[in-house]
PABANU-924361 format. One record per residue (C-alpha): x, y, z. Coordinates in Angstrom, 3 decimals. Layout:
<marba X="X" Y="Y" Z="Z"/>
...
***
This chain:
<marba X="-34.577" Y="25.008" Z="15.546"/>
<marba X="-34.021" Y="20.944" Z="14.559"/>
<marba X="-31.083" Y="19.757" Z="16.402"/>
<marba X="-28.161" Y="18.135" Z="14.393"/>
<marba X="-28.570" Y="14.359" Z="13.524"/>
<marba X="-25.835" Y="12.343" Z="14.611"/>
<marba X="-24.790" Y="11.782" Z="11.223"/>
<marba X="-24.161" Y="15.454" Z="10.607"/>
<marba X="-22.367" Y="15.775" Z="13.933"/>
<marba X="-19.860" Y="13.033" Z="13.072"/>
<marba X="-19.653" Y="13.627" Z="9.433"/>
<marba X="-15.835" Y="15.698" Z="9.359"/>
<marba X="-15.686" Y="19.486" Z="8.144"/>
<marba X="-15.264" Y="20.078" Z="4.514"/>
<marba X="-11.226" Y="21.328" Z="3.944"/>
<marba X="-10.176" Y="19.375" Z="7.322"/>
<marba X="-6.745" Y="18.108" Z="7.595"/>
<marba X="-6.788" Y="14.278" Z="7.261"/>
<marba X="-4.714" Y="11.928" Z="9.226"/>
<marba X="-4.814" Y="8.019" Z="8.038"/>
<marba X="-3.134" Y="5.652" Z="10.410"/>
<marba X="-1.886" Y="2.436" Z="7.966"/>
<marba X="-2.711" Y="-0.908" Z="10.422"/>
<marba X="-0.340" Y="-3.172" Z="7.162"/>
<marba X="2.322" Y="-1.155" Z="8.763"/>
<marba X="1.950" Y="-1.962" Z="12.496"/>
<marba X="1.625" Y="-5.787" Z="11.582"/>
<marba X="4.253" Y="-5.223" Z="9.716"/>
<marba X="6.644" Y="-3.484" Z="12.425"/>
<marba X="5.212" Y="-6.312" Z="14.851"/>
<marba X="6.382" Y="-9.075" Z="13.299"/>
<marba X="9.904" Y="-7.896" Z="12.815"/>
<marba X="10.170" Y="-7.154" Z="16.728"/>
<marba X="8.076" Y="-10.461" Z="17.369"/>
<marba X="11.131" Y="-11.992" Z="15.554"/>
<marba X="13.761" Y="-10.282" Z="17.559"/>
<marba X="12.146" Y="-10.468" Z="20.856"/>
<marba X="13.337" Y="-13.794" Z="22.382"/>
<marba X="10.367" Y="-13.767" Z="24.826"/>
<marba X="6.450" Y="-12.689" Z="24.624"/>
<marba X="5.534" Y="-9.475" Z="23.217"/>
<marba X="3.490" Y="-7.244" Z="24.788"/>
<marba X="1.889" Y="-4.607" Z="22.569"/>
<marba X="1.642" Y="-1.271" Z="24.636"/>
<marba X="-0.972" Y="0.423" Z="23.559"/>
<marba X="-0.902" Y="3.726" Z="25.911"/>
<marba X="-1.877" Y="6.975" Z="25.447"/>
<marba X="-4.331" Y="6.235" Z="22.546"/>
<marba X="-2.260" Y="3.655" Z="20.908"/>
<marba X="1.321" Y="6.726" Z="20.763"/>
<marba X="-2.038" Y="8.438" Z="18.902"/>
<marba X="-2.871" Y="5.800" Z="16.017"/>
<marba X="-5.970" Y="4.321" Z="18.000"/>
<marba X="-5.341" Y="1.720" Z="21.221"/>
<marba X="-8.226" Y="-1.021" Z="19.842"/>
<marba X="-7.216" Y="-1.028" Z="16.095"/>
<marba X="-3.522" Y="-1.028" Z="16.885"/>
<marba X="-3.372" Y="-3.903" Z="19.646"/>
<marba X="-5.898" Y="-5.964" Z="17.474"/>
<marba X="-3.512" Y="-5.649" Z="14.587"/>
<marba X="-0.185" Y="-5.882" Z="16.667"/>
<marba X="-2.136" Y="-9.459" Z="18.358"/>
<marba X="-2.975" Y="-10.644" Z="15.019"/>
<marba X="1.047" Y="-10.213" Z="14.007"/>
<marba X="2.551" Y="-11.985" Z="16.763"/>
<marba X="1.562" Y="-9.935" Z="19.887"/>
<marba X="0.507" Y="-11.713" Z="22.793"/>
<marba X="-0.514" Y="-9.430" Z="25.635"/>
<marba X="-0.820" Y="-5.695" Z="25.766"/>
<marba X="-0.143" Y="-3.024" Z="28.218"/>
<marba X="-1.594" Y="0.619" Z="28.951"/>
<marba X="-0.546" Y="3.012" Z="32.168"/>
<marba X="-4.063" Y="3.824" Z="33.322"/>
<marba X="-6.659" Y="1.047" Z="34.183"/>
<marba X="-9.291" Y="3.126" Z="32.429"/>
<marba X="-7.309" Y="2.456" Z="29.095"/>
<marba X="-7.356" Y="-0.879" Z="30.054"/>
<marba X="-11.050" Y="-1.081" Z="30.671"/>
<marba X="-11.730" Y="0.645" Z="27.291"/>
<marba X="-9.397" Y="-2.191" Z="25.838"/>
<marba X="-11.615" Y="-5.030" Z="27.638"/>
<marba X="-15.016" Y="-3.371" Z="26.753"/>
<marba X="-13.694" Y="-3.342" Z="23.356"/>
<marba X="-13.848" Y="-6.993" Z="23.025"/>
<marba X="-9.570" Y="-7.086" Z="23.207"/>
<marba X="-9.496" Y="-11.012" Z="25.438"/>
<marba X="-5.826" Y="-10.855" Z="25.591"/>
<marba X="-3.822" Y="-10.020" Z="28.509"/>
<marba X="-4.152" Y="-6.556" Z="29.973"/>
<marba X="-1.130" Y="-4.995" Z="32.068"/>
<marba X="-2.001" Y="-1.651" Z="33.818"/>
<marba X="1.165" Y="-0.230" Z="35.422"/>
<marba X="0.772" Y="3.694" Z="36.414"/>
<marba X="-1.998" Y="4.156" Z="38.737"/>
<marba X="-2.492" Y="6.247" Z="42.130"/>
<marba X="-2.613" Y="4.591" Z="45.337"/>
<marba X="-5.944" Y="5.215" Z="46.193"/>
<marba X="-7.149" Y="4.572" Z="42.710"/>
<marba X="-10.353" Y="2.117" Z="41.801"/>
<marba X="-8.561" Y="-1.111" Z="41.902"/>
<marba X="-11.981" Y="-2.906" Z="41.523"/>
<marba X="-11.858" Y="-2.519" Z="37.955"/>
<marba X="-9.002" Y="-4.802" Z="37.402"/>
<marba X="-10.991" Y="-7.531" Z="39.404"/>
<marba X="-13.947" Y="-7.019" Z="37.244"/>
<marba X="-12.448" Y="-6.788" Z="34.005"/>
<marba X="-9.050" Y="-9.274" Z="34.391"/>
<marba X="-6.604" Y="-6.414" Z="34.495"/>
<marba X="-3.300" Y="-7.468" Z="35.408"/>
<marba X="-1.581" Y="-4.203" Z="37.804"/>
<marba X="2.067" Y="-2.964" Z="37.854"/>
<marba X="2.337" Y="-2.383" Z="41.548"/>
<marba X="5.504" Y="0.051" Z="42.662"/>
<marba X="4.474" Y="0.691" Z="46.620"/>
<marba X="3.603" Y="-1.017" Z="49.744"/>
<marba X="0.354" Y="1.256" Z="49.689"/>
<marba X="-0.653" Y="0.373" Z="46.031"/>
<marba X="-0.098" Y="-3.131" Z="46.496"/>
<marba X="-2.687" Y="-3.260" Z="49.928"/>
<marba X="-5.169" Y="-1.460" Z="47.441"/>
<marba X="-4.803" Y="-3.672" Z="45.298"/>
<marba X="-5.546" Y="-6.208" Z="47.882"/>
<marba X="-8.475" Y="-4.620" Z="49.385"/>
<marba X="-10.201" Y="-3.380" Z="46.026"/>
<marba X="-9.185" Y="-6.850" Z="43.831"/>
<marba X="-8.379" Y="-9.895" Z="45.879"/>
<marba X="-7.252" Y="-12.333" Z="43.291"/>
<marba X="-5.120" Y="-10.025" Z="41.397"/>
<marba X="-2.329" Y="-10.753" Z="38.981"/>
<marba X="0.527" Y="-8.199" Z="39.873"/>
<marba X="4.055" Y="-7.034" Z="38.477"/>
<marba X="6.015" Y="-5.451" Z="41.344"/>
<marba X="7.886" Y="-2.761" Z="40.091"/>
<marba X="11.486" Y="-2.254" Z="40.315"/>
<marba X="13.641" Y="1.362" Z="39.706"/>
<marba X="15.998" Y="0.196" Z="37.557"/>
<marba X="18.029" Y="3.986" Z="37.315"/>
<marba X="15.557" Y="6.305" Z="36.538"/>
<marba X="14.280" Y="7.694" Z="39.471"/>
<marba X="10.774" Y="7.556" Z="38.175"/>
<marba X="7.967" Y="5.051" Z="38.340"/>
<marba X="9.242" Y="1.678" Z="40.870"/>
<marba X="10.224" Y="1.189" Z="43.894"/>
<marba X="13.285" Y="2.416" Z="45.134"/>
<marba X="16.025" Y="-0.822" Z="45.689"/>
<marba X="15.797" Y="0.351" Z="49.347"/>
<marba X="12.829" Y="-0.465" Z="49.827"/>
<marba X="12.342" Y="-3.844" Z="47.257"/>
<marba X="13.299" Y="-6.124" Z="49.722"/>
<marba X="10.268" Y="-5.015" Z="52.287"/>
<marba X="7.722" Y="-4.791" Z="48.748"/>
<marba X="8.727" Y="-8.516" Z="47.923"/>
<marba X="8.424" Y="-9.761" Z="51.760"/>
<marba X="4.771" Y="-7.905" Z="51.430"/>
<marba X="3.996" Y="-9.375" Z="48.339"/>
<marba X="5.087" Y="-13.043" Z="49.633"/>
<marba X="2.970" Y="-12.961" Z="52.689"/>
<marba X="-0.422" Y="-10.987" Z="50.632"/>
<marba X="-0.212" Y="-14.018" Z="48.442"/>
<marba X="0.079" Y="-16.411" Z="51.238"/>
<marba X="-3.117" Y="-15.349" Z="52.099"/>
<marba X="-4.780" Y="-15.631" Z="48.748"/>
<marba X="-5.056" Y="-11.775" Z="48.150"/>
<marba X="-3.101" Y="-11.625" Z="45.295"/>
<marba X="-0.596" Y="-13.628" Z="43.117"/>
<marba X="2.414" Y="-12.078" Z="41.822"/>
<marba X="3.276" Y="-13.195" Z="38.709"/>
<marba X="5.683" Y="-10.619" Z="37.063"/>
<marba X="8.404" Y="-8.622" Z="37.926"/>
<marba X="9.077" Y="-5.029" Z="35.678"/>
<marba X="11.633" Y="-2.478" Z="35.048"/>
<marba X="12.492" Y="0.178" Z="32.714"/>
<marba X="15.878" Y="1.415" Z="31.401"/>
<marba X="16.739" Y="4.887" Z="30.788"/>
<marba X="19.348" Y="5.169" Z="27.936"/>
<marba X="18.245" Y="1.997" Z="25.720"/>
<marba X="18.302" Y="4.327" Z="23.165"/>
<marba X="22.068" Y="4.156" Z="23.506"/>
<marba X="23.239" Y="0.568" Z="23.432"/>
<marba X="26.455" Y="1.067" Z="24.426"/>
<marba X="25.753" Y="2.996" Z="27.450"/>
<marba X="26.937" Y="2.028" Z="30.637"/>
<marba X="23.746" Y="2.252" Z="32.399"/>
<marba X="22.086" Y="-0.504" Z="30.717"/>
<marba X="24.664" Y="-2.914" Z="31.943"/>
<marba X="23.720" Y="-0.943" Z="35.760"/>
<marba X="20.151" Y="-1.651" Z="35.029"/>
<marba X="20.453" Y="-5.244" Z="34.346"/>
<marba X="22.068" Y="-5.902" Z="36.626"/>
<marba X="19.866" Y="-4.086" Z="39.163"/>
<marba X="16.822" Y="-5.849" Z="37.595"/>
<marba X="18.679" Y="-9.478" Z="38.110"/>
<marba X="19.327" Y="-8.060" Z="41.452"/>
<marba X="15.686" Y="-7.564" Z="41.893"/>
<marba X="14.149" Y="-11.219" Z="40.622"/>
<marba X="16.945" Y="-12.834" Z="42.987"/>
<marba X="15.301" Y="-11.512" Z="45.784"/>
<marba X="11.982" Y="-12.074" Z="44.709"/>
<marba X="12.447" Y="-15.158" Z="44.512"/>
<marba X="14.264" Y="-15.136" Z="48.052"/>
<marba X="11.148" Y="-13.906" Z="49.484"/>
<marba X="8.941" Y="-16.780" Z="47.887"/>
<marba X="8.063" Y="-15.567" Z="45.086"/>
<marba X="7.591" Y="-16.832" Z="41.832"/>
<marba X="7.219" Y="-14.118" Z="38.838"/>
<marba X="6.638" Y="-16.138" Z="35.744"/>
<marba X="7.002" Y="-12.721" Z="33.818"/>
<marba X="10.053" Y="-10.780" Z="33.879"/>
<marba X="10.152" Y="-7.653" Z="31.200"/>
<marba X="12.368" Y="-4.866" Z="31.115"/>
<marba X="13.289" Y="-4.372" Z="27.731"/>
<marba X="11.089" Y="-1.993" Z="25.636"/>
<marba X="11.240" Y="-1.206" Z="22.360"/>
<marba X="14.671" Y="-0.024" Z="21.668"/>
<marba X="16.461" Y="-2.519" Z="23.831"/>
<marba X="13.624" Y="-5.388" Z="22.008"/>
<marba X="15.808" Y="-4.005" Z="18.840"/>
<marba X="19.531" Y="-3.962" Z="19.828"/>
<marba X="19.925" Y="-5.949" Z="23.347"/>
<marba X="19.223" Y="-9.510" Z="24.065"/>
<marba X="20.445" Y="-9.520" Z="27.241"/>
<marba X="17.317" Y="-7.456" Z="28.353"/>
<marba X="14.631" Y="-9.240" Z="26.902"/>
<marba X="14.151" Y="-11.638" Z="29.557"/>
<marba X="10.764" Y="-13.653" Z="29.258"/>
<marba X="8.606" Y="-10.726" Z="27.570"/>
<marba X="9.454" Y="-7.392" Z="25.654"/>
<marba X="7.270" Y="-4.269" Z="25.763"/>
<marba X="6.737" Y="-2.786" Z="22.663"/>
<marba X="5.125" Y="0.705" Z="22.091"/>
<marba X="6.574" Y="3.294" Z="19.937"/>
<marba X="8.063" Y="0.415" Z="17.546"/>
<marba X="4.469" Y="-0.890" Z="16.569"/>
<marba X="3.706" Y="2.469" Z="14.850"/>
<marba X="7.289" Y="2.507" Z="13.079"/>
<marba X="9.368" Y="4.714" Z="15.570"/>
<marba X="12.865" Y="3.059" Z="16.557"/>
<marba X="14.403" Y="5.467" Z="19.267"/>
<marba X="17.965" Y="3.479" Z="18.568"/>
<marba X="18.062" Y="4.724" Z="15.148"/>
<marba X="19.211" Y="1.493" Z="14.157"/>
<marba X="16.440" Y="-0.607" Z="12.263"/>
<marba X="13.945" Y="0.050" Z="9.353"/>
<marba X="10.475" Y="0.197" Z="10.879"/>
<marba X="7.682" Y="1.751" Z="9.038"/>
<marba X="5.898" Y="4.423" Z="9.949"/>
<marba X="2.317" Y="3.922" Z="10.057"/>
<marba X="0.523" Y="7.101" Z="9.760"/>
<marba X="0.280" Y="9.978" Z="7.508"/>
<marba X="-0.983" Y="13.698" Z="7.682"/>
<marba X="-2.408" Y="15.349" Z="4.469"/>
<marba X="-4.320" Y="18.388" Z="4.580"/>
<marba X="-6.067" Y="20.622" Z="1.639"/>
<marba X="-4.724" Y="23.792" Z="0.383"/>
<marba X="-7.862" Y="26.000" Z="1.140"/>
<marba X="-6.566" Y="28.959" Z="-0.147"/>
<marba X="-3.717" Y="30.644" Z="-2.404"/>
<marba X="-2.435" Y="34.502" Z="-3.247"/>
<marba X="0.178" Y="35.651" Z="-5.178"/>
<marba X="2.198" Y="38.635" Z="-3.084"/>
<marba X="5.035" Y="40.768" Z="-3.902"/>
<marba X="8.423" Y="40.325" Z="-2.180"/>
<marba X="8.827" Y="42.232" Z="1.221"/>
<marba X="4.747" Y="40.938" Z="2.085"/>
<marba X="5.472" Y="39.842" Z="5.581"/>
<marba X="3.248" Y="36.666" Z="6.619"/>
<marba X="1.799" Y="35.715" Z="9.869"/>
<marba X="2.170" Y="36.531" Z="13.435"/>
<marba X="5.247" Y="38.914" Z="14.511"/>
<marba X="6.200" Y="39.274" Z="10.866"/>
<marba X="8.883" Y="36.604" Z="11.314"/>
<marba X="9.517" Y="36.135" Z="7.730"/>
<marba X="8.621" Y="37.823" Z="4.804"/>
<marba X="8.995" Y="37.241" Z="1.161"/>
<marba X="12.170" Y="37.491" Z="-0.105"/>
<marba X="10.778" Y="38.263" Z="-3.755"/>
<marba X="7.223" Y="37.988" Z="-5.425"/>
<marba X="5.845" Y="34.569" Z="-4.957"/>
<marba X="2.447" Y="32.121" Z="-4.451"/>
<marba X="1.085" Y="31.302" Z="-0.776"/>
<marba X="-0.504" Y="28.266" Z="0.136"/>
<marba X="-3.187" Y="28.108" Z="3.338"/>
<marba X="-3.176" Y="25.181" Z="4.865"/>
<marba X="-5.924" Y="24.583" Z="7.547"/>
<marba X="-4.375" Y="22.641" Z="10.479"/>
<marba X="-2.068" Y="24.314" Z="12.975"/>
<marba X="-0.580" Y="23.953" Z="16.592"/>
<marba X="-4.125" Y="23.170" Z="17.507"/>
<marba X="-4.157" Y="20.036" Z="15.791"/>
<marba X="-0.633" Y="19.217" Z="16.732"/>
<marba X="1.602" Y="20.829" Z="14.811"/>
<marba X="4.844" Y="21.512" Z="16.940"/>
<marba X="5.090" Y="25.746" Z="16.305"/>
<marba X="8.836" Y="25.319" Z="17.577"/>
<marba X="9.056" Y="24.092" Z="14.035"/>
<marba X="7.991" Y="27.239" Z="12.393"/>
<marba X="10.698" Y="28.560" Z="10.081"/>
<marba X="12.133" Y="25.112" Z="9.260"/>
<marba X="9.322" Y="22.670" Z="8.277"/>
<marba X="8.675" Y="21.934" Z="5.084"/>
<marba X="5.789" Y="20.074" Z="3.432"/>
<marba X="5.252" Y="18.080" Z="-0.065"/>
<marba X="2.570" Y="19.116" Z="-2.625"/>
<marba X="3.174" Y="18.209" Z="-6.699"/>
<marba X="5.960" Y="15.983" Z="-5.854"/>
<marba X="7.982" Y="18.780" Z="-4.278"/>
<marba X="8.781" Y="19.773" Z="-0.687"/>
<marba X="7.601" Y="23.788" Z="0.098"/>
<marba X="9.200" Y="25.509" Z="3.119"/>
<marba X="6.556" Y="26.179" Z="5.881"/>
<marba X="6.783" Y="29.884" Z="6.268"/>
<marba X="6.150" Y="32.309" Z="9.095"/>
<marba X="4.528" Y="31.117" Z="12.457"/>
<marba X="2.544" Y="28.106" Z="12.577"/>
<marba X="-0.617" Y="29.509" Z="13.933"/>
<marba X="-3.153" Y="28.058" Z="16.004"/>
<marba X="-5.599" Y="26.796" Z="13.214"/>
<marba X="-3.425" Y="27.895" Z="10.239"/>
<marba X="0.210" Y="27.096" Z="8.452"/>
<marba X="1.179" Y="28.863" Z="5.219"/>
<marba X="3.514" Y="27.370" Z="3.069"/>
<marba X="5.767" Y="29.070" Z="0.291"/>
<marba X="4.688" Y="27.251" Z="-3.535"/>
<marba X="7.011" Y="29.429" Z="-5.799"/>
<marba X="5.981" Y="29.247" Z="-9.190"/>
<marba X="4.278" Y="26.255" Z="-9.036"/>
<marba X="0.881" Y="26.116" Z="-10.054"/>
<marba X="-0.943" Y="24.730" Z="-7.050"/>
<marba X="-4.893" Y="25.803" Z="-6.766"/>
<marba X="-7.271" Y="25.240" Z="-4.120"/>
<marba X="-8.473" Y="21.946" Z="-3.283"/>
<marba X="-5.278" Y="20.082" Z="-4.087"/>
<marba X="-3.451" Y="18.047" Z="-0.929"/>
<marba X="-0.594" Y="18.493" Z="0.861"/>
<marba X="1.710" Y="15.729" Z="2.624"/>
<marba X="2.360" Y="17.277" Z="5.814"/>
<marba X="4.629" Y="14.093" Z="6.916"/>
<marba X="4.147" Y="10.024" Z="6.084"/>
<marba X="6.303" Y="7.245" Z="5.522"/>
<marba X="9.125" Y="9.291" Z="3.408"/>
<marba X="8.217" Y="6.493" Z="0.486"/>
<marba X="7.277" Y="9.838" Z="-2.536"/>
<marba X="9.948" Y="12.261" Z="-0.493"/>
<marba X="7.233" Y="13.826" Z="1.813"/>
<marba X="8.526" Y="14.500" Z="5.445"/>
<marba X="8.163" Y="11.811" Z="8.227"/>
<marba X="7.404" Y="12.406" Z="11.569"/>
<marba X="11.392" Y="12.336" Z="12.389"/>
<marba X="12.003" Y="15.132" Z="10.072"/>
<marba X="9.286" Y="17.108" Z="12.187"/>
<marba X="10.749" Y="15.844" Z="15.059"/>
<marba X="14.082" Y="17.076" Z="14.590"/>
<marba X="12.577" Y="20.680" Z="13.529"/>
<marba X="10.844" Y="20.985" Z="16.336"/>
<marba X="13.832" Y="20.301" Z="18.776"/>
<marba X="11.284" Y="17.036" Z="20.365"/>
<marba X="10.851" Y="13.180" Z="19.549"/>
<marba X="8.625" Y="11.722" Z="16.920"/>
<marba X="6.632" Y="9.901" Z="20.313"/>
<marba X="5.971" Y="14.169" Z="20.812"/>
<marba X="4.736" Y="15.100" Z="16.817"/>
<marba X="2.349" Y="11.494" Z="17.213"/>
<marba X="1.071" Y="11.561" Z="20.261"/>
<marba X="0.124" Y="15.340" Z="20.205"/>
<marba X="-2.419" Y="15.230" Z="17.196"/>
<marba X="-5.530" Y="16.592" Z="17.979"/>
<marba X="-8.802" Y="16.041" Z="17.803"/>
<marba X="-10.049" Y="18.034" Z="15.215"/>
<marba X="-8.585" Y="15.948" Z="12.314"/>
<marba X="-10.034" Y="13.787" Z="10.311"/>
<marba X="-8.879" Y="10.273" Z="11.223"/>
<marba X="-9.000" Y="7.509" Z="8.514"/>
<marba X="-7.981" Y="3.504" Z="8.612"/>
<marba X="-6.459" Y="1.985" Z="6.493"/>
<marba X="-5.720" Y="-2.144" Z="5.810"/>
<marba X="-2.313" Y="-1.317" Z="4.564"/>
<marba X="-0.379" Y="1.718" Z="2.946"/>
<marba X="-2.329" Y="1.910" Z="-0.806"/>
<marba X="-5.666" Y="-0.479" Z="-0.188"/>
<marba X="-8.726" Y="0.892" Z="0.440"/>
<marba X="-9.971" Y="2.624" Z="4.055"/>
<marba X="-11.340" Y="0.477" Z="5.939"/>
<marba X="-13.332" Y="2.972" Z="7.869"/>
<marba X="-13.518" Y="6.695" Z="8.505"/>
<marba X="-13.455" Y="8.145" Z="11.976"/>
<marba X="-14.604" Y="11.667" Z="13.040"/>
***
């Protein structure tokens, strides 16, 4: 038997679902927060780029206005580097006893939260840039302000010996998403807290971020030298309070249609059934590809200009959709969610069905789909991917 070529491996299966990720959009969204941040920018480009690509996102957000870009694990950072990305790297969520020698080798600046990570770092990449990490309120990545004095004195006297060289100091707030919560004022002033003794200890952080992409969008007074920006590249604004544009868009192919009678019950557990004779669309893409089931019942999708109600379960590989009367045949495309612009859904629409956050519907697409991109929203693919 011949094996597969290559070519017929990567070539994607006829009906998939599609997913196009528009890179017009995310230079578009970076220049707007570029213009609001009144520092740097850093373009985080984690988990996959929030699932629009890391490399074609932070070389689109960079050619907008970006400056630097940030990951959690060093191996994203290393795939950023041996991408030819020559910008600054931050790597910030890393176990102790992780291989710290790859941010010597490949110039990979280290968020460093612990007494033990910062002596790996030490050990495994003398020379390293670092950003001690400060708990600003959320209990979660940083170190505790009990223990920030004895991380800065550590800090001072590993760079006294030319081990490392601490050049940023980072925190995180945990209701920026609210602007008038009083917790961002707690933070801030936790964070200023934090840089005063820094620099009691010695040290001089040139880099100071805590804002991220919400606070980037509604509070100055959090911005500091540098803003990280993630979610707001790829058009999601968790304050609800600016216009960014989404950047990606998930079509898929009715494979399949049959006219049933009313009472036909549809999918797993029987959870709905036809409440008089109608047309079913199949639609091949289903919690396996990322599709939230929680928002089973409730979705909706748009095909001929109109939105159709998602009906019964979403199923692992499968959705079914309700078309009416309308005369939809196999072959022909449905918006699953995009930008809004021709009244498909969005991502927030499936977000809010679903009971999650868009971050949740983008992030969890899976592999299976086709993935296409784009210049802009309209101009012609620039390349096709699986």
């Amino acid at each position: 038997m011949t094996a597969p070529t290559l070519a017929a491996v990567a070539r994607p299966r006829a009906g998939a679902a599609t997913l196009t990720v528009d890179l017009g959009a995310v230079a578009a969204n970076t220049r707007l927060l570029a213009g609001r941040a009144t520092g740097e920018l850093m373009a985080v480009v984690k988990a996959d780029g929030f699932g629009h690509g890391a490399v074609d996102v932070a070389r689109a957000a960079l050619a907008a206005g970006a400056t630097r870009l940030g990951v959690t694990s060093l191996a994203e950072a290393v795939a950023l580097r041996e991408a030819g990305c020559t910008a600054p790297v931050l790597s910030w969520l890393n176990p102790p006893d992780g291989d710290y020698s790859a941010a010597a080798a490949y110039d990979i600046e280290v968020g460093v939260p612990s007494r033990q990570h910062l002596h790996a770092v030490a050990q495994l990449a003398p020379g390293a840039r670092v950003h001690l990490m400060l708990d600003t309120g959320m209990a979660r990545e940083g170190a505790a302000p009990a223990n920030w004095p004895e991380l800065c004195r550590a800090a001072r006297f590993l760079e006294r010996q030319g081990r490392i060289r601490v050049v940023g100091v980072m925190g995180h707030l945990s209701c920026a998403d609210r602007p008038a919560d009083p917790s961002n004022a707690a933070a801030r002033a936790r964070f200023a807290w934090g840089v005063r003794l820094a620099r009691a200890a010695g040290l001089r952080p040139r880099d100071r971020h805590l804002a991220a992409t919400a606070a980037t969008l509604t509070d100055p007074q959090s911005h500091h030298t540098m803003s990280r920006v993630g979610a707001g590249l790829v058009g999601i604004d968790p304050s609800g309070t600016t216009r960014l544009r989404p950047a990606m868009t998930l079509t898929a192919p009715v494979i399949e249609t049959r006219q049933v009678r009313a009472g036909t019950p549809v999918g797993y557990g029987a959870s709905w059934s036809a409440p008089r004779a109608t047309t079913l669309g199949l639609l091949p893409l289903g919690y396996a590809d990322g599709l939230p089931r929680h928002a089973s019942g409730r979705a909706e999708v748009l095909i001929r200009g109109r939105r159709r109600p998602v009906v019964g379960q979403i199923s692992m590989d499968m959705t079914v959709i309700d078309l009416g009367d309308e005369p939809v045949h196999p072959g022909e495309v449905a918006t699953v969610f995009g930008p809004g612009d021709a009244g498909e859904p969005t991502a927030a629409e499936w977000a809010a069905w679903a009971a999650t956050i868009e971050h949740d519907i983008v992030t969890g697409l899976g592999q299976r789909l086709h993935r296409r991109v784009a210049a802009a929203a309209g101009r012609p693919v620039l390349r096709s991917l699986r």
